[in-house]
C-alpha positions as CSV (number, residue, x, y, z in Angstrom):
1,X,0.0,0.0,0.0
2,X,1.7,3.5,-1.4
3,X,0.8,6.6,-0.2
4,X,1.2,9.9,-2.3
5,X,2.9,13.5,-1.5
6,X,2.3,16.8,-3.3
7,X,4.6,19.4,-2.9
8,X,3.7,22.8,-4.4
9,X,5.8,26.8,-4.3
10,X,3.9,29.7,-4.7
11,X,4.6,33.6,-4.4
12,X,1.9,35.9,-3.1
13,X,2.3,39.3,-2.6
14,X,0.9,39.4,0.3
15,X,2.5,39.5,3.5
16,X,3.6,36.6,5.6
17,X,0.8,37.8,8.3
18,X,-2.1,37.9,6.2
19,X,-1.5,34.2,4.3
20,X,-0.9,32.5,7.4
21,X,-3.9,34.0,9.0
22,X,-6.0,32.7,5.6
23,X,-4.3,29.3,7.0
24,X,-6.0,29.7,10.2
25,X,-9.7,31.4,10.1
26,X,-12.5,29.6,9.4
27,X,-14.2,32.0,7.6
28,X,-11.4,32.6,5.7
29,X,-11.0,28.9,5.2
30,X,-14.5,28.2,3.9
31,X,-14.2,30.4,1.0
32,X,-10.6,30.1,-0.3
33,X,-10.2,26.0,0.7
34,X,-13.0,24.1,-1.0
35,X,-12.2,23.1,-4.8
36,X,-14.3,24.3,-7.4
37,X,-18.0,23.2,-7.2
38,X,-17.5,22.9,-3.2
39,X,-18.8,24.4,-0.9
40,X,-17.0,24.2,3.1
41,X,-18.0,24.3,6.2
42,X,-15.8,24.6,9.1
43,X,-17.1,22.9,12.3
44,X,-14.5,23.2,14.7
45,X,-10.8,25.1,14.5
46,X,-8.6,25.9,17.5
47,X,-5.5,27.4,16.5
48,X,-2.9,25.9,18.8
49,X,-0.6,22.9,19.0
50,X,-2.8,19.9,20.6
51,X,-5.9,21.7,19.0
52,X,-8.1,19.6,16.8
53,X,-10.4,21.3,13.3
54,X,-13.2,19.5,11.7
55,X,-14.6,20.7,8.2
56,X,-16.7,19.1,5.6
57,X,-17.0,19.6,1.9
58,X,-19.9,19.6,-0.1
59,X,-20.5,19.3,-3.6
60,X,-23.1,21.5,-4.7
61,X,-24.6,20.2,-7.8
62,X,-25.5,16.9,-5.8
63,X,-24.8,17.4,-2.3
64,X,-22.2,14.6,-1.6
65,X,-19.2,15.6,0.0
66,X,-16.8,14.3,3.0
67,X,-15.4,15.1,6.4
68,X,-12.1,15.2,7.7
69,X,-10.1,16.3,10.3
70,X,-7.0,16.8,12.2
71,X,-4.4,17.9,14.7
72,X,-2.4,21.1,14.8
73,X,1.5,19.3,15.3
74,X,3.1,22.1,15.0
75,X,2.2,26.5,15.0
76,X,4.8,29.2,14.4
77,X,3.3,32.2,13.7
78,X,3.7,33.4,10.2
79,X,6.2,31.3,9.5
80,X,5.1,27.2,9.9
81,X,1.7,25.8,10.0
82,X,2.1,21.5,10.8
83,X,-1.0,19.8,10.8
84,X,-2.5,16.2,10.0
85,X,-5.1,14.7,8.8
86,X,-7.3,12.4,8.5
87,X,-10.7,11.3,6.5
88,X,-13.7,10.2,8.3
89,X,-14.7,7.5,5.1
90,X,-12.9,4.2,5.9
91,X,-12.5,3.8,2.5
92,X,-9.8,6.8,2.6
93,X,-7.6,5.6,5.7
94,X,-4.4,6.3,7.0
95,X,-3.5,9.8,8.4
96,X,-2.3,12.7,6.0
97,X,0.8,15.4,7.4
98,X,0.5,18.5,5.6
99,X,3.4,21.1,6.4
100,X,3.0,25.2,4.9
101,X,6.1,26.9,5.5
102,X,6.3,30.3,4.9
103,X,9.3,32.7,3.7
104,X,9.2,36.7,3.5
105,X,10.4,37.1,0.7
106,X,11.2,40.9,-1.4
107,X,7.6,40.6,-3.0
108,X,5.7,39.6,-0.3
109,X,5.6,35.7,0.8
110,X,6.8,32.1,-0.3
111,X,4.4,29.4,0.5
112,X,5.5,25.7,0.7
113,X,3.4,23.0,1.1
114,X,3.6,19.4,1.1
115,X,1.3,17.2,1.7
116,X,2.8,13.8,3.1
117,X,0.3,10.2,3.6
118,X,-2.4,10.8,0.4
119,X,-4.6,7.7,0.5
120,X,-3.8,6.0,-2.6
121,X,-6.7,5.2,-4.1
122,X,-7.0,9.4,-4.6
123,X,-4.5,10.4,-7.3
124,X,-1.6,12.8,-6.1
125,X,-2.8,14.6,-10.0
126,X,-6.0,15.6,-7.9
127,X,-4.8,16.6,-5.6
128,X,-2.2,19.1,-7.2
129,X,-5.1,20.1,-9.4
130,X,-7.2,20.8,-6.0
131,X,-4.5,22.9,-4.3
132,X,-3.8,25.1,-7.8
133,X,-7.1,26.3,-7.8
134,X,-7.5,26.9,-3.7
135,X,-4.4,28.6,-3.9
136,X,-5.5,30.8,-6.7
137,X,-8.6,31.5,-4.4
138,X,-6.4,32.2,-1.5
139,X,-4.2,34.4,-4.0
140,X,-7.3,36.9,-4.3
141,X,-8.5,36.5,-0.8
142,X,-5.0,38.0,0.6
143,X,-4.1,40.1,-2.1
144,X,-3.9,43.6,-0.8
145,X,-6.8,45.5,-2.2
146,X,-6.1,48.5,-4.3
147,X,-7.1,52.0,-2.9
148,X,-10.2,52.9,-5.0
């Protein structure tokens, strides 16, 4: 039984404060996470080592979706965000690690993450396909917005 790992760099241009509190709220979460067609809700976070989240996705064109959940291993702020996780279907078992480290960089903020533990019947393709387009969501939500 092989697991998968993704492992993805992007550049925001937002600062280090801003992405690693997108990381952290569930509000925040909800509308940047989710893959397209998803919706998310968040139904438990608490931002410290030892503290547990819960969230489900939903799709919304026919309403199935799944649950998962994990442990905060590791919290430095703005820096380092360690966390696992795990599915609550059987048929997706074993426990995920996904680590975001986070760089100032000159133009804002470097954003690694890998994603360690994928159950192998989901294809690491989807899953770099899911983070692309969350990230892209998570580009706009932390984007500094231009004085009008």
């Amino acid at each position: 039984m092989m697991s998968g790992t993704v492992r993805l760099l992007r550049v925001f241009t937002a600062p280090p404060e801003r992405v690693y509190r997108a990381f952290l709220d569930p509000a925040a979460l909800a509308k940047w996470l989710p893959p397209d067609g998803f919706t998310c809700t968040v139904h438990e976070l608490d931002a410290r080592v030892g503290g547990r989240y819960r969230m489900s996705f939903t799709n919304f064109g026919n309403g199935n979706g799944h649950s998962f959940g994990g442990t905060y291993l590791e919290l430095m702020p703005n820096q380092r965000i360690v966390h696992d996780d795990r599915f609550d279907d059987p048929n997706l078992p074993g426990t995920m690690v996904t680590t975001i480290a986070l760089r100032e960089v000159s133009c804002g903020t470097e954003v690694q993450i890998e994603q360690a533990g994928i159950p192998d019947v989901i294809p690491t393709e989807q899953c770099y396909l899911g983070w692309q387009e969350s990230l892209t969501l998570l580009e706009r939500l932390v984007e500094p917005t231009i004085p009008g």
